[in-house]
Each structure stands twice: as structure tokens, then as C-alpha cells.
C-alpha positions in Angstrom: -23.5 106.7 135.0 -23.4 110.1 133.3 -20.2 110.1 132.3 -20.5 107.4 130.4 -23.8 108.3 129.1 -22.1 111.6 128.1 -18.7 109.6 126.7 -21.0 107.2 124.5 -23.0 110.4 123.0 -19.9 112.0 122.0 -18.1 108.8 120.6 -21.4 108.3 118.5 -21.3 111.8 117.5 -17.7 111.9 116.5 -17.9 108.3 114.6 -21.0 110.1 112.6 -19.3 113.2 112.3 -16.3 111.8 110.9 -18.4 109.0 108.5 -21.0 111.8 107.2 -19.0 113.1 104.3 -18.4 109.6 102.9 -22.3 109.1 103.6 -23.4 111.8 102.2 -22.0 111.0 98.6 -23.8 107.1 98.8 -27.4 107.4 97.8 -29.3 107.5 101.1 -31.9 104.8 100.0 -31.2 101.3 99.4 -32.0 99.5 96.2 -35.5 98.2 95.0 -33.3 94.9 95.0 -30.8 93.6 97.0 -27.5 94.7 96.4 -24.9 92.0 95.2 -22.4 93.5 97.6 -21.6 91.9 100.4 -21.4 92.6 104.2 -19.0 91.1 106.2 -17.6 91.2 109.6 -14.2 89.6 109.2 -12.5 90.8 112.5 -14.1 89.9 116.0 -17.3 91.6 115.7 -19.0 94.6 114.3 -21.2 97.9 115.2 -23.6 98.9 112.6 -25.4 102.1 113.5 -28.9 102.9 111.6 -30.4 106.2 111.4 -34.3 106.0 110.7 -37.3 108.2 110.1 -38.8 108.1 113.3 -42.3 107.5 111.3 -41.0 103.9 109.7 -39.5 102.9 113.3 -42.1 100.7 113.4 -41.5 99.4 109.8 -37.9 98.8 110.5 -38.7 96.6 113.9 -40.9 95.0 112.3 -38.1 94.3 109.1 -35.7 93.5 111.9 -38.4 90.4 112.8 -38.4 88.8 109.7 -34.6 89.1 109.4 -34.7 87.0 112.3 -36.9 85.2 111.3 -35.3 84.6 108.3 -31.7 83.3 110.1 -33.3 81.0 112.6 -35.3 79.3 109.7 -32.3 79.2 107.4 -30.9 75.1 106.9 -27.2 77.0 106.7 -25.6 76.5 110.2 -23.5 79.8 109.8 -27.4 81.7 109.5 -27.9 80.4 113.0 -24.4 81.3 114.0 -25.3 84.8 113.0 -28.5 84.9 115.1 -26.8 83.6 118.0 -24.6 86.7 117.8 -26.4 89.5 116.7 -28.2 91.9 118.5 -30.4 95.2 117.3 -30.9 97.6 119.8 -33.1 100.5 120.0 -30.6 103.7 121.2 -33.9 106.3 121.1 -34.1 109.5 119.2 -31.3 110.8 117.4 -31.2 113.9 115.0 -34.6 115.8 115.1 -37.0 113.1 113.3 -34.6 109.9 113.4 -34.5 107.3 115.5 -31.2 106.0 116.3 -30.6 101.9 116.4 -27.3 99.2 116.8 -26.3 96.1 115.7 -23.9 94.5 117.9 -22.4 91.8 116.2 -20.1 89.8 119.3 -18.6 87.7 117.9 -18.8 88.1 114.2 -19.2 85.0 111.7 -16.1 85.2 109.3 -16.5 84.9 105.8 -20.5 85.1 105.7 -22.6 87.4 104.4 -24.8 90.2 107.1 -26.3 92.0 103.8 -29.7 92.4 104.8 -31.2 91.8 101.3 -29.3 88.8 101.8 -30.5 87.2 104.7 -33.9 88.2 103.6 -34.5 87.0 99.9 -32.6 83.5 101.0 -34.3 82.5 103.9 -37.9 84.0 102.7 -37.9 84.1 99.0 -40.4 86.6 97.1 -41.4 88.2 100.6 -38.1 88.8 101.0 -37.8 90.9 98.7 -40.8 93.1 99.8 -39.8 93.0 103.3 -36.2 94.4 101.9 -38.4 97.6 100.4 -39.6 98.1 103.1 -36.5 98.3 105.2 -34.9 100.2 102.7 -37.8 103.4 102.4 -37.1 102.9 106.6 -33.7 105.6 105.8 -33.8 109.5 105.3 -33.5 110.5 101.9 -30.6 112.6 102.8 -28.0 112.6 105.5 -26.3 110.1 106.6 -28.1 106.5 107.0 -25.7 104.2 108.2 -22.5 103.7 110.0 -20.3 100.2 109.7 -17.8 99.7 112.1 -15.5 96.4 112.2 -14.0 95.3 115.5 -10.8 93.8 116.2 -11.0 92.7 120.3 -8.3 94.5 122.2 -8.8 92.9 126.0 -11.4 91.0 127.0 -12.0 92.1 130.8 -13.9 89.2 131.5 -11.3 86.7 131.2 
């Protein structure tokens, strides 16, 4: 089990190493609003990794919530898709004062939307858009603050 524990540390490390520069330029808080961009996961699935203060954990857990809340309460079938296949998970500390957390998106929903403002102004209106503040003052002001990795499946050992 150490190995891998080890192996997953440093491919984290070197994903964020080599991601930090391009970071570093993006402004390291989100919008009041949600941005018109979209997020999508067009190959099998995607990794999102989320570095947060470890004082607004809480906050962000409790964004993450209403997120959910928000897809399983949506009357679009591909919002219930995308709670079927997403998972956040909780890695632990990071960097000194972050706390480190995943989405594992298996198997992504082509062609839709994973912006978080998103999700949250559609499915809960107005709070929405307060819940989206407060998930974005959940990010360092400087430093990196997020890391999006696509997927394309290579073997599935189960099969």
C-alpha cells in the first residue's frame, strides 16, 4: 500500500507542478458571477483537483451539498446523469494551510456543462448565486487553485 500511496503523491505533485505556471497567471478567485465559460468533460471522464483554504473546508463541503443538491433536483435528465457519475473526495491536507479535494467524474456526460456556477444558478436560482460566492472565496488568493484533467479510458481491467 505505500507504494502506491507514495506513486499517487508524486503523480499529484508532478500534475501540479507542471499545471502551476499556467495557474499562476489565472486570477486565483473565481467571479462574483458565474462565468459564461463552460466546463466540459468530452472524453471518458475527468479529474478535477481543488486546493482550498483549510479554514473554508467547511464552506466548500457545504457548496459541494447544494451542488448536489442542485443536480438531483434539476428536470434536465443529463443533471441527473452527472450526479450519478460524479464524486468529490476529500484527499486531506495539502500545501501548509490547503486542503486538498477530487472530482472524479467516471464516466463523463458529453456535451454538458460541469461549471459550477452553472449547475448552481440553474437548479437553485438567486441562492445560487450566493452559494457560488461562497465556493469561490473557498480558493487561495494566490497559488494555484485548481487542476482539470480530461480522461480518455485506456483499459478497463474490469472487463
Amino acid at each position: 500500500m505505500r507504494p502506491f500511496v507514495m506513486a499517487l503523491a508524486l503523480t499529484t505533485a508532478v500534475s501540479v507542478a507542471a499545471a502551476a505556471p499556467a495557474l499562476a497567471q489565472a486570477p486565483a478567485a473565481a467571479p462574483a458571477a458565474p462565468a459564461a465559460n463552460q466546463r466540459l468533460f468530452n472524453g471518458d471522464g475527468g479529474v478535477v483537483l481543488h486546493y482550498i483554504v483549510a479554514e473554508k473546508a467547511n464552506d466548500f463541503e457545504a457548496a459541494m451539498a447544494k451542488v448536489k443538491e442542485a443536480l438531483q433536483k434539476s428536470p434536465k435528465p443529463e443533471r441527473k446523469q452527472q450526479a450519478a457519475t460524479w464524486k468529490v473526495f476529500k484527499a486531506g491536507p495539502g500545501p501548509a494551510g490547503i486542503v486538498l479535494y477530487a472530482f472524479v467524474i467516471d464516466p463523463s456526460v458529453k456535451n454538458v456543462d460541469y461549471s459550477i456556477g452553472a449547475i448552481l444558478v440553474e437548479g437553485l436560482g438567486e441562492e445560487g448565486r450566493t452559494v457560488y460566492q461562497q465556493y469561490a472565496d473557498c480558493y487561495p488568493k494566490t497559488g494555484p487553485s485548481q487542476v482539470v484533467i480530461n480522461l480518455d479510458l485506456l483499459s478497463d481491467f474490469s472487463k
